[in-house]
N, CA, C, O and CB atoms as a CASP TS submission, in Angstrom:
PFRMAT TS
TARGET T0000
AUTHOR 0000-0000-0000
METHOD Language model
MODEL 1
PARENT N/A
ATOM      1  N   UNK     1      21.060   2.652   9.631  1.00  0.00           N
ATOM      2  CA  UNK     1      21.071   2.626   8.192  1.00  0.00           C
ATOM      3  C   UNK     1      22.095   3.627   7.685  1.00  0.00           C
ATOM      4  O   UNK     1      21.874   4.763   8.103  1.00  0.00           O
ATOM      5  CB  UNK     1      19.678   2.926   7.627  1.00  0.00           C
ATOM      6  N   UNK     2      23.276   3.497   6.807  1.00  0.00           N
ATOM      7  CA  UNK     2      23.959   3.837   6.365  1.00  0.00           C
ATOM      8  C   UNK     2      23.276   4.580   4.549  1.00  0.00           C
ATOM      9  O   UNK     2      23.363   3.754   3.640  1.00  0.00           O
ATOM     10  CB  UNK     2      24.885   2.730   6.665  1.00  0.00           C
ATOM     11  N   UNK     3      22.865   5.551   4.269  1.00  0.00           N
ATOM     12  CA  UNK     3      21.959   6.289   3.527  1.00  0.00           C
ATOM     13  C   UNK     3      22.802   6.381   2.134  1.00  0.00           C
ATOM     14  O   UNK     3      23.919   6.897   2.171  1.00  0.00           O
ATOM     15  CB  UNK     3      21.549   7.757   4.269  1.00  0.00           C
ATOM     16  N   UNK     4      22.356   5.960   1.092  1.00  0.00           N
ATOM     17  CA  UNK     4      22.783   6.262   0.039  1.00  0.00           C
ATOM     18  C   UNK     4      21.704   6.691  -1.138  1.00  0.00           C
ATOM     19  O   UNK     4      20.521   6.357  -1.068  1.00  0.00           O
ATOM     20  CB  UNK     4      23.552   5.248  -0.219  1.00  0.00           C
ATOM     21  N   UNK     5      22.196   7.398  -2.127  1.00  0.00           N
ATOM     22  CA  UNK     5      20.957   7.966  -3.206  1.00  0.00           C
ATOM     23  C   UNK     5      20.361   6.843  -3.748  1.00  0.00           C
ATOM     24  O   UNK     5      19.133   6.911  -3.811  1.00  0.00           O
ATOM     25  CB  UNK     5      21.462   8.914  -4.535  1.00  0.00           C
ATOM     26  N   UNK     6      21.091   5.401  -4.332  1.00  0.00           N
ATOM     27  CA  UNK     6      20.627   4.543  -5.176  1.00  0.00           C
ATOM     28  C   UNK     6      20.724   3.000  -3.906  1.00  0.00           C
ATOM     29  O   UNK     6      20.286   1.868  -4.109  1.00  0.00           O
ATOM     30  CB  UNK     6      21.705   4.595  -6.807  1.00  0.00           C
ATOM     31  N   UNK     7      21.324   3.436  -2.864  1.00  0.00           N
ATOM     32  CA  UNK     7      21.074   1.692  -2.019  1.00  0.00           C
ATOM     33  C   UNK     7      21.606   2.381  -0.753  1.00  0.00           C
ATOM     34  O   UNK     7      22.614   3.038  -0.490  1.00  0.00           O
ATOM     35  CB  UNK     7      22.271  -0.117  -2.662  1.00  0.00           C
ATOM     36  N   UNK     8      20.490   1.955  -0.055  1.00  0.00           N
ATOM     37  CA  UNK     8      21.124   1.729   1.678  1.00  0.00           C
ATOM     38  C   UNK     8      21.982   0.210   2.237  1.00  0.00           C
ATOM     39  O   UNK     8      22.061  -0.847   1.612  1.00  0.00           O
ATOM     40  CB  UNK     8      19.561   1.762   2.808  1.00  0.00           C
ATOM     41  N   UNK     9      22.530   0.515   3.535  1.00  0.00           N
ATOM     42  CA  UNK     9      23.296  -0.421   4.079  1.00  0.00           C
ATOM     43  C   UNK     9      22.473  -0.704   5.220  1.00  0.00           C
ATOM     44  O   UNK     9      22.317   0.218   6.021  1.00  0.00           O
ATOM     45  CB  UNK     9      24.710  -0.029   4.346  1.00  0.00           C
ATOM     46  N   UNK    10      21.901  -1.839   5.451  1.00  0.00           N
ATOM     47  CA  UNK    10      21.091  -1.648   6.665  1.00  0.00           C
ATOM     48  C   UNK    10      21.421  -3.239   8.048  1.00  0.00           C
ATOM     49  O   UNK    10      21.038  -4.407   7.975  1.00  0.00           O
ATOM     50  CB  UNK    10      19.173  -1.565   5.894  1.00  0.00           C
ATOM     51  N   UNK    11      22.128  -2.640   8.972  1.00  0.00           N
ATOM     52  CA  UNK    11      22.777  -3.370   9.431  1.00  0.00           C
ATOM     53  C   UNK    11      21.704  -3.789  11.362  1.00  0.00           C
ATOM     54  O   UNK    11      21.532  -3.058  12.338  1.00  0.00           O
ATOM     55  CB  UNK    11      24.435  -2.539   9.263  1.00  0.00           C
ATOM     56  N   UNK    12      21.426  -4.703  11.189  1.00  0.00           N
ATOM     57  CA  UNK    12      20.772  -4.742  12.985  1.00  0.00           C
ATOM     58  C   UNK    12      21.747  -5.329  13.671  1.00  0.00           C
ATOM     59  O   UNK    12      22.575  -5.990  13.044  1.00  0.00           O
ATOM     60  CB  UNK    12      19.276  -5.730  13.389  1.00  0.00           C
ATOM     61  N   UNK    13      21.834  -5.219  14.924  1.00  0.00           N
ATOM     62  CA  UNK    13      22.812  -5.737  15.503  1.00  0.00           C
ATOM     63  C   UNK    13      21.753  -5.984  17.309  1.00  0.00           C
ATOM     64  O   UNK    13      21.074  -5.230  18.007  1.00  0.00           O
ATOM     65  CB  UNK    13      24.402  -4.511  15.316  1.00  0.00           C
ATOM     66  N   UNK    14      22.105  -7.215  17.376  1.00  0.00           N
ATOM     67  CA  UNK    14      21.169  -7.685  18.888  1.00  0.00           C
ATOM     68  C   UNK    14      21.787  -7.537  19.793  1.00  0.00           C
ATOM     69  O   UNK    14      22.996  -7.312  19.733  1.00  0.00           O
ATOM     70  CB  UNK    14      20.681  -9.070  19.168  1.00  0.00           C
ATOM     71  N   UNK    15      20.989  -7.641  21.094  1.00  0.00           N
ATOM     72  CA  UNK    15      21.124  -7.503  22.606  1.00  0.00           C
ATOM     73  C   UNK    15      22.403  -7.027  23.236  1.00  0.00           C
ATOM     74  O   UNK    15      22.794  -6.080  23.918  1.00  0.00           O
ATOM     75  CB  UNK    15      20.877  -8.759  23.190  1.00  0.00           C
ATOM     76  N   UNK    16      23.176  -8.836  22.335  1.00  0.00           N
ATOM     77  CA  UNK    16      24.416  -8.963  23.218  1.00  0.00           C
ATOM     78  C   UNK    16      25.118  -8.365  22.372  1.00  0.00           C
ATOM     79  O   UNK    16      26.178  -8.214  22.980  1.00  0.00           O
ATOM     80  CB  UNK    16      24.987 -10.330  23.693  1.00  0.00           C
ATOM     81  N   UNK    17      25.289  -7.753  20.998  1.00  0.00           N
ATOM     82  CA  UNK    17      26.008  -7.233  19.772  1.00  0.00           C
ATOM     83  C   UNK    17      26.082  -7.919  18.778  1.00  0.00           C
ATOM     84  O   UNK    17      26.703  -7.465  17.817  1.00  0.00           O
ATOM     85  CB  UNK    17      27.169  -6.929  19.923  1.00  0.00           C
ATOM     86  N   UNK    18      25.429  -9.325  18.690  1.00  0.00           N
ATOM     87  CA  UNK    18      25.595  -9.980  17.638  1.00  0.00           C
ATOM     88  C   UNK    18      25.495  -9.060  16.171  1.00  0.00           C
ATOM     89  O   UNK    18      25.436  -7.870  16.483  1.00  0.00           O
ATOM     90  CB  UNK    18      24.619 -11.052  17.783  1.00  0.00           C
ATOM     91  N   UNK    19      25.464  -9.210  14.939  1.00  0.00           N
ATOM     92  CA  UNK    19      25.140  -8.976  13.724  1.00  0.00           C
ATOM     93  C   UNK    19      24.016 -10.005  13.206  1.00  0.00           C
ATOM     94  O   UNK    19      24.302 -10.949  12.470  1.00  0.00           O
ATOM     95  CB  UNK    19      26.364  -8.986  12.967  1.00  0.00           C
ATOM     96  N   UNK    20      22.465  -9.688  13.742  1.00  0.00           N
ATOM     97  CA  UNK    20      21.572 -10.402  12.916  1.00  0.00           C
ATOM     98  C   UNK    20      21.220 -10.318  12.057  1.00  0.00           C
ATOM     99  O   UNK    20      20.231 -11.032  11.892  1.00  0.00           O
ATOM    100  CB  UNK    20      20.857 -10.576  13.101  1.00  0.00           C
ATOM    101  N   UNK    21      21.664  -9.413  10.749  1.00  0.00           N
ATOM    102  CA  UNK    21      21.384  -8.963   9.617  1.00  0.00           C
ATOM    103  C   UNK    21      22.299  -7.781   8.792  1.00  0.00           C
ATOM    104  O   UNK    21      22.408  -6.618   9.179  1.00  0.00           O
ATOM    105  CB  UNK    21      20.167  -8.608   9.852  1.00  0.00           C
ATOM    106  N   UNK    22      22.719  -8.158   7.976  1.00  0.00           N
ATOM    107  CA  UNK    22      23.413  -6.941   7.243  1.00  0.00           C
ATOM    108  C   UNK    22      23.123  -6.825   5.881  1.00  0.00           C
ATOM    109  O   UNK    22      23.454  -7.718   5.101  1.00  0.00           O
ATOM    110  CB  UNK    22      24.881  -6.986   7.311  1.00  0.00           C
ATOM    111  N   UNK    23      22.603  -5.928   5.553  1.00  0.00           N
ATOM    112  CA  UNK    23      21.834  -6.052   3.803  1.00  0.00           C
ATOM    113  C   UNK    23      22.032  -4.644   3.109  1.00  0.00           C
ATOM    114  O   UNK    23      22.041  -3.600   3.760  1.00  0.00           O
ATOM    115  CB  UNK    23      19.804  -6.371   3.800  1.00  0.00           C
ATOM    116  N   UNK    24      22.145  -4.682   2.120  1.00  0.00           N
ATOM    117  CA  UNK    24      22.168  -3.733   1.306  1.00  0.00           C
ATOM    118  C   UNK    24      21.236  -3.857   0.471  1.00  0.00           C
ATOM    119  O   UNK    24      21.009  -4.960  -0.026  1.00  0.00           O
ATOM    120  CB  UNK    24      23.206  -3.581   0.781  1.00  0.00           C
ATOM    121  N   UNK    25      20.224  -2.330   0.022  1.00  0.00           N
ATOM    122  CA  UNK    25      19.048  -2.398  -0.276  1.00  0.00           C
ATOM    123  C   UNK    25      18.959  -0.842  -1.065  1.00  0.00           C
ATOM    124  O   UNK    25      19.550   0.219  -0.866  1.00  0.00           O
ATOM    125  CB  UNK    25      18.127  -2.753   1.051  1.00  0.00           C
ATOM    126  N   UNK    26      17.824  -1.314  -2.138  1.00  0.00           N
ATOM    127  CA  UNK    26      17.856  -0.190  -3.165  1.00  0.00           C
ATOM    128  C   UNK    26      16.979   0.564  -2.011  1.00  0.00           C
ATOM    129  O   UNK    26      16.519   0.238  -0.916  1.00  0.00           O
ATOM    130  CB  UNK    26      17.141  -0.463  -4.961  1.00  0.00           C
ATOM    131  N   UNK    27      16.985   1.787  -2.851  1.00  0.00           N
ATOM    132  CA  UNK    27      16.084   2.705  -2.223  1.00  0.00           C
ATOM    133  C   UNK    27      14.882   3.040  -2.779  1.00  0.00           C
ATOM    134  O   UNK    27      14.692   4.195  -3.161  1.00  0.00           O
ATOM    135  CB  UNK    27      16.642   3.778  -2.033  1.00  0.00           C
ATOM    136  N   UNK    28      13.934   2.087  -2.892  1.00  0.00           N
ATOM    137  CA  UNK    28      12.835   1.923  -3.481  1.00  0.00           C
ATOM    138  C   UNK    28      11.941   0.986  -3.038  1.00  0.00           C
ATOM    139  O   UNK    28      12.409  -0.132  -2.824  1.00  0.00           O
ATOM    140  CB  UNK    28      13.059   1.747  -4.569  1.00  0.00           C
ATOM    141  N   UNK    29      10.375   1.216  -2.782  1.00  0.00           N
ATOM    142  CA  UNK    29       9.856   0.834  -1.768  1.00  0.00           C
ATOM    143  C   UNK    29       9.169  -0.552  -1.787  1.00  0.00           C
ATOM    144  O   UNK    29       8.497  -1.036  -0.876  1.00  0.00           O
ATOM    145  CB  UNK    29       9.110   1.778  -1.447  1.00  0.00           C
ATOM    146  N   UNK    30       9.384  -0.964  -2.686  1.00  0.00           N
ATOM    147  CA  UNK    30       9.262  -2.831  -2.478  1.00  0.00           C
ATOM    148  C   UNK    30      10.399  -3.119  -1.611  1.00  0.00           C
ATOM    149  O   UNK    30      10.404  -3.798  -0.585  1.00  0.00           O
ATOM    150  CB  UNK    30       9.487  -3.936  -4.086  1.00  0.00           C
ATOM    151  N   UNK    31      11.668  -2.304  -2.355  1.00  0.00           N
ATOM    152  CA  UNK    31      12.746  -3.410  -1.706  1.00  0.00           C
ATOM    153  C   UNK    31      12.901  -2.462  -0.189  1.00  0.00           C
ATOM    154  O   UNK    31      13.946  -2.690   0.420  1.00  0.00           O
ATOM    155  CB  UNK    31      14.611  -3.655  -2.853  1.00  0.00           C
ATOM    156  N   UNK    32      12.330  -1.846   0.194  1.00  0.00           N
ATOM    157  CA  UNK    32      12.779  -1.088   1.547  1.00  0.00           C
ATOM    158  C   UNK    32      11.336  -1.495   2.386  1.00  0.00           C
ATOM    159  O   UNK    32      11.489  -1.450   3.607  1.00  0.00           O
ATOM    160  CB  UNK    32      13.124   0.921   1.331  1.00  0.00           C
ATOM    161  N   UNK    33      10.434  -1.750   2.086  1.00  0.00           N
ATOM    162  CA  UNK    33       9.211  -2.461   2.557  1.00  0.00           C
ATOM    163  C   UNK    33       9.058  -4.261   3.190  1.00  0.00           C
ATOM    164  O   UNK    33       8.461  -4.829   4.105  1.00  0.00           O
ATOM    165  CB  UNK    33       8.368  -2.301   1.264  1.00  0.00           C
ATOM    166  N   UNK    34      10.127  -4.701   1.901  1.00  0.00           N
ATOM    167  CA  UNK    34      10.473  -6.444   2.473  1.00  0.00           C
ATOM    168  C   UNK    34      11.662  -6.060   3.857  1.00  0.00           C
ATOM    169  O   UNK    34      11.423  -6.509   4.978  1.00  0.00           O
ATOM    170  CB  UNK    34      11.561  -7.760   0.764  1.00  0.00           C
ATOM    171  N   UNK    35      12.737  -5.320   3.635  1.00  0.00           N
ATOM    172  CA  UNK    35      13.379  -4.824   4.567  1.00  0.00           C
ATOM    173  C   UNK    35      12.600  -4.640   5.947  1.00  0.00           C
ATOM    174  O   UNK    35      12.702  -5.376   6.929  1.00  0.00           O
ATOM    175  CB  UNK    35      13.865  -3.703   4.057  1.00  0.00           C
ATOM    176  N   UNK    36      11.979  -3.757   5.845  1.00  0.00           N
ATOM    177  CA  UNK    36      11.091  -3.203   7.002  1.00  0.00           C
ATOM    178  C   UNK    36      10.890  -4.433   7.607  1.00  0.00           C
ATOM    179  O   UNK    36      11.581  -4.708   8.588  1.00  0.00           O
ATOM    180  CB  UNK    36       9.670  -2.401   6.631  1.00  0.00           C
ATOM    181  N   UNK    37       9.717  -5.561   7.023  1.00  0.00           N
ATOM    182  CA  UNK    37       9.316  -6.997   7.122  1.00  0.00           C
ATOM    183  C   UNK    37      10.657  -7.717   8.237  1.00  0.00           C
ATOM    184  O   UNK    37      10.766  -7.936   9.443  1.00  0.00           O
ATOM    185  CB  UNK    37       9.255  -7.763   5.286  1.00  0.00           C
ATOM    186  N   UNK    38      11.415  -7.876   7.147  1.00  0.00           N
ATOM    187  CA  UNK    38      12.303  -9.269   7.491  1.00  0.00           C
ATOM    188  C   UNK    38      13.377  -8.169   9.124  1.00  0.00           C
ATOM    189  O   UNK    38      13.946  -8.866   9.964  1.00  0.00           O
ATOM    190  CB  UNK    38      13.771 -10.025   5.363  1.00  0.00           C
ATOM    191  N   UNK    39      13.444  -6.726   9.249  1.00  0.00           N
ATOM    192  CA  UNK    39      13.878  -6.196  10.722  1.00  0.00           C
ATOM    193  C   UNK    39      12.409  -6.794  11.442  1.00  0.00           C
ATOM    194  O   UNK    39      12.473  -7.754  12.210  1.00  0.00           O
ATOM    195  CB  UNK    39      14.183  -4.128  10.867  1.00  0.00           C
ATOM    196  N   UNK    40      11.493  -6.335  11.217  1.00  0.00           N
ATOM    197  CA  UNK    40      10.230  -6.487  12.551  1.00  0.00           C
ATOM    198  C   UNK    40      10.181  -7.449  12.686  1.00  0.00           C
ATOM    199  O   UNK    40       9.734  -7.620  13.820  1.00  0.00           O
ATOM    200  CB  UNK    40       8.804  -6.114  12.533  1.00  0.00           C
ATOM    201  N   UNK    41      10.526  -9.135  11.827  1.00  0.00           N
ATOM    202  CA  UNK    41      10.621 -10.192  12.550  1.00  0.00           C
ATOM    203  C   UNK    41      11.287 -10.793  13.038  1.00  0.00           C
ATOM    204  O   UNK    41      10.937 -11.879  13.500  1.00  0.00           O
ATOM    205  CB  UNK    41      10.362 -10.722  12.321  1.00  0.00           C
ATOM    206  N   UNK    42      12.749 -10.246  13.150  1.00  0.00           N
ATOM    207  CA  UNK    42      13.539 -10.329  13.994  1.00  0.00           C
ATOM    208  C   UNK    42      13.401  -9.422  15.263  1.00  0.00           C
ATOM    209  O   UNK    42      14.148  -9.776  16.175  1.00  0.00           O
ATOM    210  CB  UNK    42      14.572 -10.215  13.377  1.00  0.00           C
ATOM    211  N   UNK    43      12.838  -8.640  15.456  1.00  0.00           N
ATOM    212  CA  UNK    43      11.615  -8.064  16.866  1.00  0.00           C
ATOM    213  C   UNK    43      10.909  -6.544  16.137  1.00  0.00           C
ATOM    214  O   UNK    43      11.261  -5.716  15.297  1.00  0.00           O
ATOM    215  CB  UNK    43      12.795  -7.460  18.909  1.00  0.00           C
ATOM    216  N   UNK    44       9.926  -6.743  16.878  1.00  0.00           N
ATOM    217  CA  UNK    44       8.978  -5.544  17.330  1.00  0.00           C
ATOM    218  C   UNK    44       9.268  -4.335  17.511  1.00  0.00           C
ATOM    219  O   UNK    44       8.820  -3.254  17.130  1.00  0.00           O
ATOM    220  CB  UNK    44       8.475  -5.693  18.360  1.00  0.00           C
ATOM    221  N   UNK    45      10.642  -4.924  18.585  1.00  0.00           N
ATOM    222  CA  UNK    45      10.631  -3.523  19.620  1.00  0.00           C
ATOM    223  C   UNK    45      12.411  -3.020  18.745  1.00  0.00           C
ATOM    224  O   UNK    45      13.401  -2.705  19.405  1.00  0.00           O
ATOM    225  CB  UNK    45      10.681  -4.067  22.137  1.00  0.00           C
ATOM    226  N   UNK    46      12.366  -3.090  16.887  1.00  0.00           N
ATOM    227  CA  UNK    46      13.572  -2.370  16.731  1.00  0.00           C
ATOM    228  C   UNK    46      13.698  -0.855  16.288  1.00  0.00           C
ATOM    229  O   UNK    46      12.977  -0.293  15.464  1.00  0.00           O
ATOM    230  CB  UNK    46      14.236  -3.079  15.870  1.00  0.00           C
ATOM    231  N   UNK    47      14.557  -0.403  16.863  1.00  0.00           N
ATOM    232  CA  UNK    47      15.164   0.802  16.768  1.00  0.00           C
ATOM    233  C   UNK    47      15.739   1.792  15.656  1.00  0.00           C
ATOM    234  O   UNK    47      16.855   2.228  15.938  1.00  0.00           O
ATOM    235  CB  UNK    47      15.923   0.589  17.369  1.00  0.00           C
ATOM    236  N   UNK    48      15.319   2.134  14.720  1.00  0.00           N
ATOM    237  CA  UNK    48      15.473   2.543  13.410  1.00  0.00           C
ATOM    238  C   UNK    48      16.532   3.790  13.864  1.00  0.00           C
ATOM    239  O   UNK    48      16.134   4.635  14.666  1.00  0.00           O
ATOM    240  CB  UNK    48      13.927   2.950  12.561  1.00  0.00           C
ATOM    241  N   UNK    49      17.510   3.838  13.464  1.00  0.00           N
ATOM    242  CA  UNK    49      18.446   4.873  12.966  1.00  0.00           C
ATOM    243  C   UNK    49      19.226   4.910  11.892  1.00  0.00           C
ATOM    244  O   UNK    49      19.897   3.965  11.480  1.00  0.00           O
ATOM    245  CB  UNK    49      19.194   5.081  13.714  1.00  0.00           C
ATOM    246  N   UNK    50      19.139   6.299  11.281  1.00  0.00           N
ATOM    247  CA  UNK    50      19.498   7.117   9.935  1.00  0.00           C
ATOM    248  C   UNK    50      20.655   8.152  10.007  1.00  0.00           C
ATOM    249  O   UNK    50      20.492   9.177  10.670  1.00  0.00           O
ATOM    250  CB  UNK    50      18.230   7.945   9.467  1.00  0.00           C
ATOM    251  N   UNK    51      22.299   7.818   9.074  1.00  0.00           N
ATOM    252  CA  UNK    51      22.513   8.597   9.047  1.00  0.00           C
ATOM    253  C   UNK    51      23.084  10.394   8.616  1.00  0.00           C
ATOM    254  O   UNK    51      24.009  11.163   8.879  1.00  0.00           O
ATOM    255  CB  UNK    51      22.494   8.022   9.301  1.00  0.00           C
ATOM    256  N   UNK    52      21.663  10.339   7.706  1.00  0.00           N
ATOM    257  CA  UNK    52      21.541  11.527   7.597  1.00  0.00           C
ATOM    258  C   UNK    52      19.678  11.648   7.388  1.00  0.00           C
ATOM    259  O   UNK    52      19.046  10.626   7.120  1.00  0.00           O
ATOM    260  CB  UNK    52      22.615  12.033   6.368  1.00  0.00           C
ATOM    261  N   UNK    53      19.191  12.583   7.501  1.00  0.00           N
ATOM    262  CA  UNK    53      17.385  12.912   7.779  1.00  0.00           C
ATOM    263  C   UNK    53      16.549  13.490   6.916  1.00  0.00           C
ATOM    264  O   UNK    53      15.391  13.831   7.154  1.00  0.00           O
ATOM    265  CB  UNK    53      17.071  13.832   8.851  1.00  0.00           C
ATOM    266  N   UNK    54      17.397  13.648   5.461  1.00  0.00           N
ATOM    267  CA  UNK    54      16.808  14.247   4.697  1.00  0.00           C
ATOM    268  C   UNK    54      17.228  13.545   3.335  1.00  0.00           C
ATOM    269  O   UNK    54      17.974  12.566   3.316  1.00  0.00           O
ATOM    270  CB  UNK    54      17.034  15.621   4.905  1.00  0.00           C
ATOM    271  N   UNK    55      16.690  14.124   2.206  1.00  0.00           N
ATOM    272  CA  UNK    55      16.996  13.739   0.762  1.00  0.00           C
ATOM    273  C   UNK    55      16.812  12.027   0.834  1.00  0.00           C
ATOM    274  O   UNK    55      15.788  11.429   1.165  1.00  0.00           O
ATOM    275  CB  UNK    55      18.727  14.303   0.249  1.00  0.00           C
ATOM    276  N   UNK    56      18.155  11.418   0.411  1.00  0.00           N
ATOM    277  CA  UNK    56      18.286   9.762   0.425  1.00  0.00           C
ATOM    278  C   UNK    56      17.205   8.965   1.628  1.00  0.00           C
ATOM    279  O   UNK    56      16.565   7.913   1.618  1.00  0.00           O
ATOM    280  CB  UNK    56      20.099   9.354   0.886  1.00  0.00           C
ATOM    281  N   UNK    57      17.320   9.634   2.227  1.00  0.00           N
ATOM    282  CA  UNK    57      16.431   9.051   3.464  1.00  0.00           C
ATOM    283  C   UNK    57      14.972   9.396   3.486  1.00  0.00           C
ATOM    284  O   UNK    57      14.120   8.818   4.161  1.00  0.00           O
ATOM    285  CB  UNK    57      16.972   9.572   4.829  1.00  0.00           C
ATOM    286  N   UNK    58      14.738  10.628   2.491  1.00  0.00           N
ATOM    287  CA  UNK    58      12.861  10.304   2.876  1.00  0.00           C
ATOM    288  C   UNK    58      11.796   9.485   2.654  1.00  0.00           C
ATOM    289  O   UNK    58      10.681   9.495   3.175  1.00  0.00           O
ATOM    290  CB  UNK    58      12.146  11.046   2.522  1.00  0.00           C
ATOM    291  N   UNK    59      12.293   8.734   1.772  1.00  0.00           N
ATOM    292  CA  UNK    59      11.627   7.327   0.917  1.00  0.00           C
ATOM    293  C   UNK    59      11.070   6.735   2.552  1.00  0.00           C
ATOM    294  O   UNK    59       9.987   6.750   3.137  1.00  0.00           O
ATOM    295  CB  UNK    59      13.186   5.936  -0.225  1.00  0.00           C
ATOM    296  N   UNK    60      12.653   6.160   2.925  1.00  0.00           N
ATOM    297  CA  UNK    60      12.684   5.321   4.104  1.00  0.00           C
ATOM    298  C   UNK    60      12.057   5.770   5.303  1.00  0.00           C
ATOM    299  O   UNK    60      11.308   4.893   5.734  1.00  0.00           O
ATOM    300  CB  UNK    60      13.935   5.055   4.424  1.00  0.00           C
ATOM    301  N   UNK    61      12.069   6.556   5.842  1.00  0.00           N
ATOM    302  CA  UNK    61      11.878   7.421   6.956  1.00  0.00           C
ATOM    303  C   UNK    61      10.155   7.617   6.876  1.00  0.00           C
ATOM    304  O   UNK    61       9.495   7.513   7.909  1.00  0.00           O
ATOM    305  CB  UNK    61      12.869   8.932   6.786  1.00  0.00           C
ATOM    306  N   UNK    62       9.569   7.879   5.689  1.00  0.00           N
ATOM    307  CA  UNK    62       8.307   7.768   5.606  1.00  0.00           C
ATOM    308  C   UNK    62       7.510   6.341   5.597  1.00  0.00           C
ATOM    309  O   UNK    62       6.392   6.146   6.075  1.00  0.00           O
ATOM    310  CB  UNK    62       8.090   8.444   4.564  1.00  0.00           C
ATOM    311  N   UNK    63       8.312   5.432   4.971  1.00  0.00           N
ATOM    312  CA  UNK    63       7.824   4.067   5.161  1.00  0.00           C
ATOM    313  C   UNK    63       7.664   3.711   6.397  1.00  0.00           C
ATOM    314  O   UNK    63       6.629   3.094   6.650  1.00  0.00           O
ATOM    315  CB  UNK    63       8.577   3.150   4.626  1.00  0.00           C
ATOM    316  N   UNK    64       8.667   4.004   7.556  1.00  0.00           N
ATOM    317  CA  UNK    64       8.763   3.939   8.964  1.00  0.00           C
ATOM    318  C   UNK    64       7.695   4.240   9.268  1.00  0.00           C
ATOM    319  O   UNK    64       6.826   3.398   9.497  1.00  0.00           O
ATOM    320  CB  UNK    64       9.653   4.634   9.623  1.00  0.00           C
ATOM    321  N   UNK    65       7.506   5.493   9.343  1.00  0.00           N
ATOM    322  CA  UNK    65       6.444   6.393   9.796  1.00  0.00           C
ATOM    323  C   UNK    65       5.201   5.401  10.067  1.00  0.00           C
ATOM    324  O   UNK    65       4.729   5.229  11.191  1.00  0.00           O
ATOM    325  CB  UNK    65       6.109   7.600   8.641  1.00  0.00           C
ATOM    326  N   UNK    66       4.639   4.651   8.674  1.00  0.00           N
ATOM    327  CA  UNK    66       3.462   4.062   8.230  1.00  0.00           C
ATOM    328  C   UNK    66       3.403   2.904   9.347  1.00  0.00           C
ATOM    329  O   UNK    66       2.382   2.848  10.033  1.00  0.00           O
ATOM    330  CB  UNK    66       3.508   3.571   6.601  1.00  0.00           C
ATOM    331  N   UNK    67       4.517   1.908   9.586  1.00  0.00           N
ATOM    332  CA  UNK    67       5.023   1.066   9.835  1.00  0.00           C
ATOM    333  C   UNK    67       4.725   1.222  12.025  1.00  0.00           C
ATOM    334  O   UNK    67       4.451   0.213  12.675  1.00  0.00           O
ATOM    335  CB  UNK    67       6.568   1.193   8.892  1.00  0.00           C
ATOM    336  N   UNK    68       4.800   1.936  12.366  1.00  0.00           N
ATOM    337  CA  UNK    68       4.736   2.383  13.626  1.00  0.00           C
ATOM    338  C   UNK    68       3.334   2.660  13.803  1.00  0.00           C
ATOM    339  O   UNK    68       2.527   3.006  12.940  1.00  0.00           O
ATOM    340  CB  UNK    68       5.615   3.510  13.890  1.00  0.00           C
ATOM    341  N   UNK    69       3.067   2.375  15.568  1.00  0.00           N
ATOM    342  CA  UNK    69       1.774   3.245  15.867  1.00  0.00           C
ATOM    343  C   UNK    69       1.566   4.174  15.934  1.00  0.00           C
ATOM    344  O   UNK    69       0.416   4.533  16.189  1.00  0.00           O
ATOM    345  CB  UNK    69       1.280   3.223  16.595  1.00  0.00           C
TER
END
């Protein structure tokens, strides 16, 4: 995830490197919650990285949190 104050860039990319998703998304938790959704069903087992860990990112980073076992 590429971190911004008012919209993230949130890009997955599969196995072989494809681009299965590239979206840009407010930072607000409906729209970072359907996000969450529409990565986990493209798998389970994805890999969340942020880059930067604070401010713009705690919205997100806490939604994660919830989102995990």
């Amino acid at each position: 995830m590429d971190i911004g104050k008012e919209h993230h860039h949130c890009v997955v990319v599969g196995p072989e490197g494809e681009r299965l998703l590239s979206r840009r998304v407010l930072n607000d938790e409906p729209a970072l919650l359907e996000l969450i959704r529409d990565v986990l069903a493209l798998s389970q087992d994805a890999l969340w990285a942020v880059d930067i860990n604070h401010g713009g990112a705690a919205l997100l980073i806490g939604l994660l949190s919830l989102t995990r076992p």
